[in-house]
N, C-alpha and C positions, 0 to 999 in steps of 0.2 A: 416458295419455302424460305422461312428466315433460316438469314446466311449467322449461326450465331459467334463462329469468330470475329468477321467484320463487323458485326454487332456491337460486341463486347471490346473490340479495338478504340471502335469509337467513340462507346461511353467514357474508355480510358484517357484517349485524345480531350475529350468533352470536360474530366473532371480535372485533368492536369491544366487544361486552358484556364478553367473559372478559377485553379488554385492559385496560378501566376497572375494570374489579372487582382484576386485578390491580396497576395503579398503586396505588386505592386501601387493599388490602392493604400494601403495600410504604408505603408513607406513614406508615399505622399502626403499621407495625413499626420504622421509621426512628425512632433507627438504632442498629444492633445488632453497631457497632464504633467505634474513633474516628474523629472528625470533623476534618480541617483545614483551618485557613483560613489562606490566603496572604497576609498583606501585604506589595507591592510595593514597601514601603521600608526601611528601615535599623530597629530597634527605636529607640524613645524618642520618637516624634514621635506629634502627634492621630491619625492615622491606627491606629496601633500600640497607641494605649492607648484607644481603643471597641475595638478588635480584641477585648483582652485580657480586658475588664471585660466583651464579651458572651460570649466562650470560658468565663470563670469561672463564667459563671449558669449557660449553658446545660448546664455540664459536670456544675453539679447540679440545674436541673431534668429533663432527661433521662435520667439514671442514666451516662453515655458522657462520655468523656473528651474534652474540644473544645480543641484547642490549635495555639500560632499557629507559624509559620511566616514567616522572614523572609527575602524575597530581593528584596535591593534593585537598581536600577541602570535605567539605560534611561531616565530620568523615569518608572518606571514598568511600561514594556514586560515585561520578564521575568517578572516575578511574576505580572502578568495574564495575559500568553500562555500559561502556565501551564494556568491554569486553563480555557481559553475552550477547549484541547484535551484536557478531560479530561471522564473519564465523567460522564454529567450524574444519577448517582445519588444527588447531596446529599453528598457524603463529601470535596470538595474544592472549597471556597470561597473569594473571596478579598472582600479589603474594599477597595471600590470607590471610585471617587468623583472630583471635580473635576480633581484634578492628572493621575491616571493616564488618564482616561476621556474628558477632557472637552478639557482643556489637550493632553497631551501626543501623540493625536491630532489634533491642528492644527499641531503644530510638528514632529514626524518622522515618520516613514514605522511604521507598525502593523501588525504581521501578521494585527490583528483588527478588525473594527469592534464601536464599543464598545456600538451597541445589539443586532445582529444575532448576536453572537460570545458574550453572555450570557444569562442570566434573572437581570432586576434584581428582589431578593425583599423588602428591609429598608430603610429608612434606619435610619444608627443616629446620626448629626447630626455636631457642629462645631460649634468656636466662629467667633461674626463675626467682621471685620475693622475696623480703629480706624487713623483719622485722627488721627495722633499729632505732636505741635511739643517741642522743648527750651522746658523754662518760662519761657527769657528768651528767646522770641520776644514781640511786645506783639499777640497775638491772643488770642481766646476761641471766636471760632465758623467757619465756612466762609466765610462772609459777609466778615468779618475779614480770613484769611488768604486771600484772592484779590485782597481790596483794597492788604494787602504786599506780596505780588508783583509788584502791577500797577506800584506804587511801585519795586520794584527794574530800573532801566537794562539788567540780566541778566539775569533771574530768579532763582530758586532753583532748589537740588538737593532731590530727595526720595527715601530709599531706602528699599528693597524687600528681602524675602528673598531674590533671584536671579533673573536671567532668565528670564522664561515663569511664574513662582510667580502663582499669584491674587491675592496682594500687586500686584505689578507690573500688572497686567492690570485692576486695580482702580485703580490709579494712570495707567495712561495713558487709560481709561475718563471719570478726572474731567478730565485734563487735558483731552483732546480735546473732550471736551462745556462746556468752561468754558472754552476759550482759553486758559487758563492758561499760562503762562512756567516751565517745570518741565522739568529735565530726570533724566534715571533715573541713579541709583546701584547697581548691582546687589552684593548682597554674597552669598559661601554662608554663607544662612540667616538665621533671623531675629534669631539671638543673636548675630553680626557685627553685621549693621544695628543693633541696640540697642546696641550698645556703644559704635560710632558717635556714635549719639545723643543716649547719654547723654554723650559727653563733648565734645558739640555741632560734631563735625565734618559731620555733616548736622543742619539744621533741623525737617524735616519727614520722614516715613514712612509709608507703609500696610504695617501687620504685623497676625497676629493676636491677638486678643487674649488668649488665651492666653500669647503672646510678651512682652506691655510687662503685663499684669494688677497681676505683684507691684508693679512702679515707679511703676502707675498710682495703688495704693491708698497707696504712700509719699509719693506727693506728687512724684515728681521727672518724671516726664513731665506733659503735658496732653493732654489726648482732647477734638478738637475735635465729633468725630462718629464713631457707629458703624452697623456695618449691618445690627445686627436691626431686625424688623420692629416692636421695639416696646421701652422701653427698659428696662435690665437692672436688677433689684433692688438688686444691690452697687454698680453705677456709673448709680442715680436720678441724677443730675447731668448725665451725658453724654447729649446729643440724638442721636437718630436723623441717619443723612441724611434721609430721608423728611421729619423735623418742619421741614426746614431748605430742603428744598425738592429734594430728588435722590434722589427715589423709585427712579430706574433702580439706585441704587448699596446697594440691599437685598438684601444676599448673605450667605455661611455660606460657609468652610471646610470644608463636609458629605465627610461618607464614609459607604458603604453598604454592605452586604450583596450579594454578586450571586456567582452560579455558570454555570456553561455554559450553552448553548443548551439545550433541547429538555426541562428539568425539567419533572416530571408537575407539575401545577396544585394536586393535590392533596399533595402534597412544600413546595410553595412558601408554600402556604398557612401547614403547618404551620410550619415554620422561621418564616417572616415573624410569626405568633401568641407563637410563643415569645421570638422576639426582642424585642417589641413588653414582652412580660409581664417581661420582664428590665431594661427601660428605666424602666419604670414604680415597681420597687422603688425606697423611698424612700432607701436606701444608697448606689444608684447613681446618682440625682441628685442628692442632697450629692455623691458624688466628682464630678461632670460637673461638676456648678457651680462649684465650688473650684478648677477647671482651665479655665475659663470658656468650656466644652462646653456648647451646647444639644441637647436631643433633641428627636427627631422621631417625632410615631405616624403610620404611614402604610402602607395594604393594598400588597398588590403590585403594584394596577392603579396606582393614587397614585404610587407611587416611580419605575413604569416612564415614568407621563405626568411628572414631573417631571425624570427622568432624559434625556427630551429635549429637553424646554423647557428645560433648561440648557445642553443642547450649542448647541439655536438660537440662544440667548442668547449664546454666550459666544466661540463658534465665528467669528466676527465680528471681534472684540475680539482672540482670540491671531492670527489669520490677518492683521490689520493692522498690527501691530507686527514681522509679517518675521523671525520668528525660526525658522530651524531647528534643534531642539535631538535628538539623537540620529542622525544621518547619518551 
């Protein structure tokens, strides 16, 4: 008599084997046209230029053409929506991260959520953020510039690259946790606010560092404090928050790697390997560093657990501040 559970078990054993063996397959062969990857903003920003410099390696360690694609708008939205509806074959990527992912669902309405709607595969990093003063404020550290403020009858203005930017959300983050007398300046973008800056009609700002780097090493800004986790070769002089006592305010400008849902494991692996092996070239970290880009090595399980312990993190932070941006 057919047994037709054990039957039926085994076709299931049977179709689940040929489905892995063929993921697998398809992994190995990936990929065997070209590759694009979305970014969700304008050309010429961090985001835009990891995009670029991982499209170039990978375009020759793979043998396959990797090139970027830019569709800016939404804070984001468009370029990502994009992708969170397309084939989850590897073939259409976008580069992910804080602003598009993190920030801009919290402040407008998403047609995707930003962990369920991808597979996060890569970090590919960012530069930190810098606690920045016009050098004829009479401060030097954090400590300092809380004690002027507290001295000003008003307070002080402090600006940011624009409402909702990690700048700003990094900025009302210290204010709120420090009481601080601060009120927001928004400018578009960070090369507004620095110009600002520098010709001291704001005193203070949180930009990235990448944004104030050259003014920093000329000497005409001051960097009271930044947000790596540990302090940078080129600016040995500037303290952490962390050394200074505001460990919460250890953050990265980060962008990633992330495609559709439902990517084979074994797809992911590979891209995330290669990506990884492209970061590590000593070429591409001279250019990171020069642009004051850190990298990050991190497997897929890593990027996805970090990918929401930043939304927990931060998810907080834009939702307090009351902004809806794209409505």
């Amino acid at each position: 008599m057919l047994n037709l559970p054990t039957f039926h078990f085994k076709n299931i054993l049977l179709t689940m084997t040929l489905s892995m063996l063929g993921m697998c397959a398809s992994a190995q062969d990936w990929p065997t046209k070209p590759v694009k990857i979305i970014v969700p903003w304008a050309a010429g920003g961090v985001t835009d230029t990891l995009a670029r410099v991982a499209a170039s390696k990978l375009s020759t360690s793979l043998n396959q053409p990797f090139y970027v694609e830019n569709h800016a708008g939404a804070g984001g939205i468009i370029g990502s929506d994009m992708v969170a509806k397309a084939t989850p074959d590897g073939y259409t990527l976008v580069a992910s991260g804080m602003a598009s992912h993190v920030i801009t669902p919290n402040t407008a309405k998403v047609p995707f959520d930003a962990m369920k709607s991808f597979t996060h595969i890569a970090m590919l990093g960012g530069p930190p953020l810098v606690l920045v003063v016009h050098p004829t404020l009479p401060v030097k550290d954090v400590k300092e510039l809380l004690a002027y403020i507290a001295a000003q009858p008003e307070g002080i203005n402090y600006g940011s690259a624009g409402a909702g930017t990690h700048n700003h959300l990094m900025g009302e983050l210290f204010r709120s946790k420090t009481n601080a007398n601060m009120v927001h300046i928004s400018y578009k973008g960070g090369g507004q606010a620095l110009v600002d800056l520098m010709s001291g009609h704001v005193k203070v700002a949180f930009l990235t560092l990448t944004t104030v780097s050259g003014n920093l090493k000329a000497g005409k800004l001051r960097a009271l404090a930044i947000t790596s986790n540990k302090r940078l070769s080129d600016y040995s002089n500037v303290a952490t928050f962390s050394e200074q006592g505001y460990s919460y305010l250890t953050t990265y400008n980060w962008s990633g790697l992330s495609g559709p849902a439902g990517m084979p494991a074994p797809l992911v692996e590979k891209i995330n390997e290669q990506v990884n092996k492209a970061l590590r070239q000593s070429d591409v970290r001279e250019k990171l560093r020069t642009e004051g880009i850190d990298s990050f090595d991190m497997d897929p399980e890593a990027f996805t657990a970090f990918f929401q312990k930043e939304i927990q993190n931060w998810s907080p932070v834009a939702k307090s501040i009351n902004l809806k941006l794209g409505n």
